[in-house]
Structures are given as C-alpha cells and as structure tokens.
C-alpha positions in Angstrom: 121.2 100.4 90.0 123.7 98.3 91.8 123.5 95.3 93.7 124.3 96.6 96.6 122.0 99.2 96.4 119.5 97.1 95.4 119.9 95.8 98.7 119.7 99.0 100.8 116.2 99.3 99.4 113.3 99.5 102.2 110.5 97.2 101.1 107.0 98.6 101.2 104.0 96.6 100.2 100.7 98.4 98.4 97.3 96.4 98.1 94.9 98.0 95.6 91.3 98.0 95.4 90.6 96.1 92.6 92.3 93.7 89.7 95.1 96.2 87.8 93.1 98.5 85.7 93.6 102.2 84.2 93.2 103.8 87.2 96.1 102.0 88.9 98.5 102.5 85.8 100.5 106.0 87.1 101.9 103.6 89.9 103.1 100.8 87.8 104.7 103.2 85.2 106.2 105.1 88.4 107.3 101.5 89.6 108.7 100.8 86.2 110.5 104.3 85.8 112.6 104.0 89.1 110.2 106.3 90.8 110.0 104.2 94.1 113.8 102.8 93.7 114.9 106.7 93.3 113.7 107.0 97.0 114.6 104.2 98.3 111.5 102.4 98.3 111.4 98.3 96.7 107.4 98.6 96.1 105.5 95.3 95.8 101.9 96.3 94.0 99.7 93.4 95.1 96.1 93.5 93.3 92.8 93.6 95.5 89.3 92.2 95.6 87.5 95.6 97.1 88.0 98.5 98.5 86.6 96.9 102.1 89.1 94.4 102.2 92.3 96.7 101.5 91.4 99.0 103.9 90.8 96.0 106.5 94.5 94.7 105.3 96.0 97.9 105.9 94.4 98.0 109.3 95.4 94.4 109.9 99.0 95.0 109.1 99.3 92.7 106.5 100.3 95.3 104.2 101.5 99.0 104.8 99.8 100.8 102.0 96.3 100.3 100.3 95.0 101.9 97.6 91.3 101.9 98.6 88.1 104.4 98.3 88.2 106.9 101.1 84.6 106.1 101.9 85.1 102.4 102.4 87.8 103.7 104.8 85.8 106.8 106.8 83.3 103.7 107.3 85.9 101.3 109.2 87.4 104.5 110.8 84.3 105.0 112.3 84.1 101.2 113.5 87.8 101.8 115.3 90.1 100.4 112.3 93.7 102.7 112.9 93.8 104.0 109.7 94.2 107.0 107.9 94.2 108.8 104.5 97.7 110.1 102.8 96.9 111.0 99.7 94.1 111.3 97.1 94.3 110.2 93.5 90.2 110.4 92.3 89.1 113.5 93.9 85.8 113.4 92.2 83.5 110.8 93.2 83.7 107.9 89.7 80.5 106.2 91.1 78.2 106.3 88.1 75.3 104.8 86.6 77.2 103.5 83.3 75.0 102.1 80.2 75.7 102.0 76.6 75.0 105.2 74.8 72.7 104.1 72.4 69.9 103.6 75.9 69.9 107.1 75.7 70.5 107.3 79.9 72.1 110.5 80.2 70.0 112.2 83.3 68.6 110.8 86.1 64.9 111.2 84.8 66.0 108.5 82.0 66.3 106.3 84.5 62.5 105.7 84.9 61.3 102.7 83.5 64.7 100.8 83.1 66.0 98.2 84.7 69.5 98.6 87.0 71.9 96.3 87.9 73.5 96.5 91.6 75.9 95.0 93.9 74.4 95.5 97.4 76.7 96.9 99.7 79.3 98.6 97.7 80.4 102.0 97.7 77.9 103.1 94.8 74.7 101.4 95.9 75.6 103.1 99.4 75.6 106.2 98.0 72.7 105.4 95.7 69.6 106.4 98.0 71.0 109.9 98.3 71.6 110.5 94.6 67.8 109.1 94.1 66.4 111.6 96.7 68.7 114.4 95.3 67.0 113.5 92.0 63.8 113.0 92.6 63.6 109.0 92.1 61.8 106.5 94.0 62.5 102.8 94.3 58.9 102.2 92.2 60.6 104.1 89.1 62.5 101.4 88.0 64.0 97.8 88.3 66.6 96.2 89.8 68.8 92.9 89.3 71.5 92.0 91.9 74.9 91.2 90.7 78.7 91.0 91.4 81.1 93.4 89.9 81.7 90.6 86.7 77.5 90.0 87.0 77.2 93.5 86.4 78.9 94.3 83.3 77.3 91.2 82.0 73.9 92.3 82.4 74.5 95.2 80.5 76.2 93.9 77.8 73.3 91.0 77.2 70.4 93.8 77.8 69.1 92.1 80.7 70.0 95.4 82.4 69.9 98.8 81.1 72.8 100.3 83.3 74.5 99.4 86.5 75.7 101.1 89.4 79.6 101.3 89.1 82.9 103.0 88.6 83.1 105.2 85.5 86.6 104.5 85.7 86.6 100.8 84.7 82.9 98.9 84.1 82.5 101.6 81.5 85.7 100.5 79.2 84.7 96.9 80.1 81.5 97.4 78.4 83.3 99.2 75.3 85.6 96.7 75.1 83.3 93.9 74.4 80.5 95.3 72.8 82.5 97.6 70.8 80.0 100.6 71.6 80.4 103.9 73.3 79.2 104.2 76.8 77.4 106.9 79.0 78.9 107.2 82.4 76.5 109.5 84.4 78.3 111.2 87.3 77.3 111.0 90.4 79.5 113.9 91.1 77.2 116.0 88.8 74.5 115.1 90.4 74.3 116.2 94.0 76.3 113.4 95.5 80.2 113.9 95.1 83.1 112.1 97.5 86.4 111.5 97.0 87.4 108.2 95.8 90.9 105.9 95.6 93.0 107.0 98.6 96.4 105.9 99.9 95.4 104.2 103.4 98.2 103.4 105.8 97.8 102.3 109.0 98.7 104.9 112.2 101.1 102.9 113.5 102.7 103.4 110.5 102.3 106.9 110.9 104.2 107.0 114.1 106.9 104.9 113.7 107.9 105.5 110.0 106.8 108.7 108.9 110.0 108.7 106.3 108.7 105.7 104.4 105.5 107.5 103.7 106.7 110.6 102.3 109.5 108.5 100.2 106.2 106.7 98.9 104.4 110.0 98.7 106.5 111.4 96.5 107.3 108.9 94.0 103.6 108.4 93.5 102.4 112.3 93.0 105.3 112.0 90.5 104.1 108.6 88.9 100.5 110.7 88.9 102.2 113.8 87.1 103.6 112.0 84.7 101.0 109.8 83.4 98.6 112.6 82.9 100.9 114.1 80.4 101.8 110.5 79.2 98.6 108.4 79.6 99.9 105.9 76.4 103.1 105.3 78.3 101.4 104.2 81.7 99.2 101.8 79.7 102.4 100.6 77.9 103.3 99.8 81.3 100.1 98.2 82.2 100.2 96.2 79.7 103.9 94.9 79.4 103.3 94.2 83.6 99.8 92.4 83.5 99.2 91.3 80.3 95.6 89.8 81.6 94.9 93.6 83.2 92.4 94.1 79.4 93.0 95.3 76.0 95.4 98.3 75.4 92.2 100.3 74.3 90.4 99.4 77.2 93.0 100.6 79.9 93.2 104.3 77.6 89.5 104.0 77.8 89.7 103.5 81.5 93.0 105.8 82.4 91.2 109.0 80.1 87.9 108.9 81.9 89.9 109.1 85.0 92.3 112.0 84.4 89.4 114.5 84.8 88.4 112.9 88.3 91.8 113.1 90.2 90.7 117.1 90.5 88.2 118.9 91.5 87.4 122.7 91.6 89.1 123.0 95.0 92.4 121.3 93.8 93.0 122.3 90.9 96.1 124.5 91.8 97.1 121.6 94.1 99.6 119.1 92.7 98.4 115.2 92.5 97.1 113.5 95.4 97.0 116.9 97.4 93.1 117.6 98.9 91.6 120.4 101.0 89.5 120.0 104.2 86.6 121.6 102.6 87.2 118.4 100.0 87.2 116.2 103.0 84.0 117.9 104.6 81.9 117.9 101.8 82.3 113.6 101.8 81.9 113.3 105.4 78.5 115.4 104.7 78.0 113.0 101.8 78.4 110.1 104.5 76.1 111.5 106.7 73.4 112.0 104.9 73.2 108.3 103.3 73.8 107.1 107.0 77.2 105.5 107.0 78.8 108.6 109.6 77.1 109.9 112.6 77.1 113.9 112.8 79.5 113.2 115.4 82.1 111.2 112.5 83.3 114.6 111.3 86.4 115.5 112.2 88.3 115.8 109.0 91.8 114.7 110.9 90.1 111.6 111.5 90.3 110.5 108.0 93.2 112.2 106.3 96.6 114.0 106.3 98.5 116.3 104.1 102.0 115.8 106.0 103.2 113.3 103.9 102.8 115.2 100.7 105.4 116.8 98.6 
C-alpha cells in the first residue's frame, strides 16, 4: 500500500474482552492480511480486562468498537449505557464448568461432592444459579473457593479445586498448557442454559453518525472469521508473531479449535460469520431473565442487536 494511501485510512479503535487469546486470533490474522486496510479501515486492537469494562469503554466513547460478551452488554443496556450489538462471533454460550479429565466431571451430577472455583460476578457465575436449578443442584452439593480469572486456573491446576466456572474457550487450554493433561469443558449450552457470547459492541452514536465505518469493519471481520475457520494454524501464526506473551502456539490451537464449533448454533448455521437470528437473541434475553439480570420488560431484541451492518 502507498503512503498516501496509508494516509487516507479512517482509524477505528477495537477493545477486546480479555488479554489476546484464540478466540480473538481471526481479527489479528484479518488485521495482518489487509482485511481492514482493504476497506479503508487503520484498526488499533487494544486488549481488555473484562467484558464489563469494554462494553462501559464503548459506551464512554473511549473507543468505537468492543469486542465484549453480549450479556455483559444487555445488562448495561438495561442500566441506559447507548450501546448496541453488530455482530456475533460465539453464538453458543462458552461458559463452562472446565476441570481436568482425569476428575471424571463430565455431567452436572459429577459435580456433587467437589469443590468449584468462582469469580463472583462474572458472566458465568451469573448464569450459574440457573444452570444448577436446570440441573437439579443445590448450593449444599458442593464447595466453593473464590478467585480471579488467574486464581482460578490455579486452583485447578494445584487440586485445591476440582473445576471452575469459566470460558471453554481459554481457561481450558490454560490448564492444558501447564499441566500437560486433557481437559473436560462441560457446556453450559448443553445444559439448559445457552446465550450468545463475544459481540461487536459500538456505541449508537456511532450508529448514527458513521454507519459506513461499521459495515467497512463488518466486513473485514466476517471475512477475518471465514478465513480462520478454514485456516485456524495461520490465525495462531498470526497470534503468535503479534503477541508473543498471548501463550504457547499449542495453547492458542487449543483455545481457537474449541471455539470454532461455538461461533454457530443450529439457527445459524446457513448464516455466514457474525450473522444471528432474533430467535438467537430471544432465547438469551429469556436466559437473562430467568437468572434475574433483565426484567420481562428488557426484551425487545432491537434493544440489543442489529443485522444492518452485516455483509
């Protein structure tokens, strides 16, 4: 590309939910293969330290895309944060109760008797007391030890916990990475409790006064998502050659394969990347409602999300 094309570029800022993991590796491969420059778009990829604080970013202004868990962001919606959903990536829900295989945790009545590790507050434990009464757990059935994200994995990987309450899609390959033993990631999702998970957020402002920017965005990442399924070593390549602290090459596959199933589901699996359907959308503002973070009044599906902006 040419200088001074380089400098006809409109700059757009993403904040994702987390450190740079598998998950996030279809947009720095699309970044890397000219996806964004190809529409005009110079994207700065900033890394994030929860899906709360992304969404509140976007809402804040300080950045114009997040890359954030769609129930983090119907929750603020519903507290009057202008933001809405564009896109999204993990269309089933990756909040699972993840231990190493050999605990033998691989329904939820194997969870009786064991001690689980938890982050109060975050999107999983939120979602927990539905997936227990779906299940037929009580709080007596087992133990709990309170933790950070980092806290978490720890636990596990000492045995002072027997699982914890996380994202399939990273704490998992974590655990295989330094224990060097498969893990068992038990679904929510196939459990009773599904939502849909990382979302591109932008703020409505945004919406209103540059719709273009968004669908140059849009379309450079259901392409960056296209690709990587059919090229998951080449995102992690990418990954790797970006942010060479982001883990271990294996760890990122690890990460980036358990993901690939979860950016469908059985509604959208016609649909290209990124693409949802309302009954998608409806089905996790039920899911919201019933563990108590939407009113019955929180569900009107163009509240939360938007297909305009999609190729």
């Amino acid at each position: 590309m040419t200088s001074a094309a380089s400098q006809s570029l409109e700059k757009a800022t993403l904040m994702l939910n987390w450190y740079v993991t598998g998950l996030h590796s279809p947009l720095i491969l699309g970044k890397q293969k000219g996806y964004f420059k190809e529409e005009g778009i110079d994207l700065e990829i900033l890394e994030g330290r929860g899906s709360g604080p992304t969404v509140q970013a976007v809402a804040a202004e300080n950045v114009m895309f997040g890359f954030a868990d769609l129930t983090s962001m119907m929750a603020l919606v519903a507290k009057g944060a202008p933001v809405i959903s564009v896109g999204s990536a993990l269309q089933t829900s990756p909040f699972a109760v993840v231990s190493l295989k050999e605990k033998g945790i691989e329904k939820p009545s194997d969870i009786q008797g064991r001690t689980i590790a938890m982050t109060p507050g975050d999107s999983p434990s939120q979602s927990w007391p539905l997936f227990m009464e779906k299940n037929g757990l009580q709080a007596s059935d087992f133990k709990t030890v309170s933790g950070d994200a980092k806290t978490k994995v720890n636990a596990v990987i000492t045995g002072q916990a027997d699982a914890l309450l996380g994202f399939a899609t990273d704490q998992g390959s974590q655990i295989e990475s330094v224990t060097g033993k498969p893990v068992t990631n038990m679904l929510f999702a196939d459990h009773g409790v599904n939502s849909i998970g990382s979302s591109f957020i932008v703020n409505l402002e945004t919406v209103e006064e540059n719709p273009e920017l968004i669908k140059k965005v849009m379309r450079a990442a259901t392409r960056s998502f296209e690709y990587t399924v059919q090229h998951p070593q080449e995102a992690v390549d990418a990954v790797r050659a970006s942010y060479p602290n982001a883990g271990s090459a294996e760890s990122l596959l690890s990460g980036l394969n358990t993901a690939i199933p979860l950016l469908k589901s059985p509604g959208s699996a016609d649909l290209r990347p990124l693409r949802v359907t309302s009954a998608q959308i409806q089905e996790t503002i039920k899911t919201m409602i019933a563990v108590g973070t939407l009113k019955t009044s929180d569900d009107d599906v163009s509240k939360y999300y938007t297909d305009a902006f999609l190729p």
